[in-house]
C-alpha positions as CSV (number, residue, x, y, z in Angstrom):
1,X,0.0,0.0,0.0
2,X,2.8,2.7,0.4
3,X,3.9,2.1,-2.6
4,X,0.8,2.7,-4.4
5,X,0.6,6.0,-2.3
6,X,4.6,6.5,-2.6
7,X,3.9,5.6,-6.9
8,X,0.5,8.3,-6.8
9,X,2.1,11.1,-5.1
10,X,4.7,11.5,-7.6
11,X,3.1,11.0,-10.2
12,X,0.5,14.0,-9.2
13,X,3.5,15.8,-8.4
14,X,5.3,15.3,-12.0
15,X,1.6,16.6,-13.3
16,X,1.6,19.4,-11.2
17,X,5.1,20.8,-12.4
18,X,4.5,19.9,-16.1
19,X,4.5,23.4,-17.1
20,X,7.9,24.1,-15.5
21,X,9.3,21.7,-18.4
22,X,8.9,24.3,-21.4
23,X,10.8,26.1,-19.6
24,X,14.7,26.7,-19.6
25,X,15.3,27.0,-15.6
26,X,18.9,26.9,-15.6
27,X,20.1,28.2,-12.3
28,X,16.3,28.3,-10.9
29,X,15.1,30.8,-13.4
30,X,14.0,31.5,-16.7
31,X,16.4,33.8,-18.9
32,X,19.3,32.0,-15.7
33,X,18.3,35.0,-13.3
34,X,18.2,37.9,-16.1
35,X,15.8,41.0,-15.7
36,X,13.6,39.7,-19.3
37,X,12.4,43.2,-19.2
38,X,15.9,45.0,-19.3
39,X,15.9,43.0,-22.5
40,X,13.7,45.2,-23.7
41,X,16.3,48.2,-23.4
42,X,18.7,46.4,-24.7
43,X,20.6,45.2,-21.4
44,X,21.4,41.6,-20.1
45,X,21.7,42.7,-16.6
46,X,21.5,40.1,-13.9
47,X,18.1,40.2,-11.8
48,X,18.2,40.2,-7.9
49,X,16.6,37.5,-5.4
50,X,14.6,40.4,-3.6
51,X,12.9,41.3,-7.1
52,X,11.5,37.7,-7.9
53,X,7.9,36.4,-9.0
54,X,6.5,33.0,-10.3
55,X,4.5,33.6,-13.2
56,X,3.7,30.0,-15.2
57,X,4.8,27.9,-12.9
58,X,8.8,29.1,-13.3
59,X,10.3,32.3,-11.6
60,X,11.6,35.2,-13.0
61,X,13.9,38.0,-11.4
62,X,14.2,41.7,-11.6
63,X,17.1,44.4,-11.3
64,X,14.3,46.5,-9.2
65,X,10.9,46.9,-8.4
66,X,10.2,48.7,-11.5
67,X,10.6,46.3,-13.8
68,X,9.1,43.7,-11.4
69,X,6.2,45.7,-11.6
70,X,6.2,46.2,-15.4
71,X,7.0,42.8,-15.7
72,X,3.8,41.8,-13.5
73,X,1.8,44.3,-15.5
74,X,2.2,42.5,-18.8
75,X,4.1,39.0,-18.5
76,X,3.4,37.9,-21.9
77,X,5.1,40.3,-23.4
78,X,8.0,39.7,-21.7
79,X,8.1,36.0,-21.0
80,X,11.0,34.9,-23.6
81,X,9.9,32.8,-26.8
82,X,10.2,28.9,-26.7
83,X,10.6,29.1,-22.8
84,X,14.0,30.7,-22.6
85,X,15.5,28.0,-24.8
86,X,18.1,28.7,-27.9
87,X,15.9,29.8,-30.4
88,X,18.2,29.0,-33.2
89,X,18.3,25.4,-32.2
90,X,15.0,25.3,-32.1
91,X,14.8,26.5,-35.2
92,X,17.6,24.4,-37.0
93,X,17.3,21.3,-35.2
94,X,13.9,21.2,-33.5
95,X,15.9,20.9,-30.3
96,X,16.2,22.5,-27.0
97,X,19.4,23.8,-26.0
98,X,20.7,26.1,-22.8
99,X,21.3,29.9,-23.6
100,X,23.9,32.2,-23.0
101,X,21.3,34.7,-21.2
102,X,24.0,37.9,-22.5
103,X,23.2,37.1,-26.1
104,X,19.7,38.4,-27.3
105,X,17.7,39.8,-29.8
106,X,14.0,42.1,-29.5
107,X,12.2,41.2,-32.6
108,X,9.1,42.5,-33.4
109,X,8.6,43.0,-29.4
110,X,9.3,39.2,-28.6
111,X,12.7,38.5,-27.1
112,X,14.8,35.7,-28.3
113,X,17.5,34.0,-26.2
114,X,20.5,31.9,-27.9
115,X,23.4,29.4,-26.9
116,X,26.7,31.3,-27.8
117,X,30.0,29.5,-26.1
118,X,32.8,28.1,-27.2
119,X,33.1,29.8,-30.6
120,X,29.7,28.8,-31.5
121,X,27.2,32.4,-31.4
122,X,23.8,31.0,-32.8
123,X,22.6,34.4,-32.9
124,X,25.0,35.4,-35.2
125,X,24.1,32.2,-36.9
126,X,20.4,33.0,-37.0
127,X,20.9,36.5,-38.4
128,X,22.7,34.9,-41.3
129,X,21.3,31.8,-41.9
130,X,17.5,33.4,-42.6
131,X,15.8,34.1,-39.2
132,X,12.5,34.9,-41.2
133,X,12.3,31.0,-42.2
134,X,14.6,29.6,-38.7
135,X,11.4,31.5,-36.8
136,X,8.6,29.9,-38.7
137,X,10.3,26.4,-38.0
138,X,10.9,27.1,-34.2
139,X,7.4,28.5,-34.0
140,X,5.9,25.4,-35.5
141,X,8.3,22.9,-33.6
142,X,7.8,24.8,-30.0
143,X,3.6,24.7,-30.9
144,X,4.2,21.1,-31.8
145,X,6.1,20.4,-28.2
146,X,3.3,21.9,-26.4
């Protein structure tokens, strides 16, 4: 009998933190730590632990209360594409892969994160290799993983 209950209590608990899976919590945060909305101003600036929020099911933190605020205010629009994962290896290979949260790019008001280590800058790759058409793939392969 406690292994039944042992067996159905994680099994509600991998239900219950489904969600977190889309997204890339490296280091216990989407974007690893980075303010997503000093993105927006074209700054990878680290967040801080007394700025923090859930929003999703995954946690997010903030330089300052403003952005926290701004952040709360419209999460959507600030909430990374393909849950923080490398959008060009999304897009190429219909994979998930970790980011380098300094390298970003604001397109048409979504923010896009990418993998860039070790002489290997996919956003530099995505910017030559046709992001138009690398988007429409990652857009269809992340709606297909959902």
């Amino acid at each position: 009998m406690k292994q039944v209950v042992l067996f159905l209590t994680l099994f509600i608990t991998s239900i219950s933190f489904a969600q977190k899976k889309d997204y890339n919590l490296k280091k216990g945060y989407v974007a690893e730590g980075y303010d997503v909305v000093s993105y927006f101003d074209n700054k990878a600036e680290e967040g801080k632990k007394e700025f923090t929020t859930t929003y999703d099911g995954a946690k997010f933190k903030f330089v300052n209360q403003e952005h926290l605020n701004t952040f709360k205010n419209n999460p959507k629009k600030y909430v990374p594409q393909y849950g923080g994962w490398c959008a060009y290896a999304l897009g190429a290979n219909n994979t998930k892969y970790n980011i380098n949260p300094k390298t970003f790019e604001v397109r048409d008001g979504k923010l896009y994160l990418f993998y860039n280590s070790w002489g290997v800058n996919t956003l530099k790759k995505w910017n030559d290799e046709n992001p138009k058409e690398l988007k429409e793939k990652a857009d269809s392969y992340w709606n297909n993983l959902k």
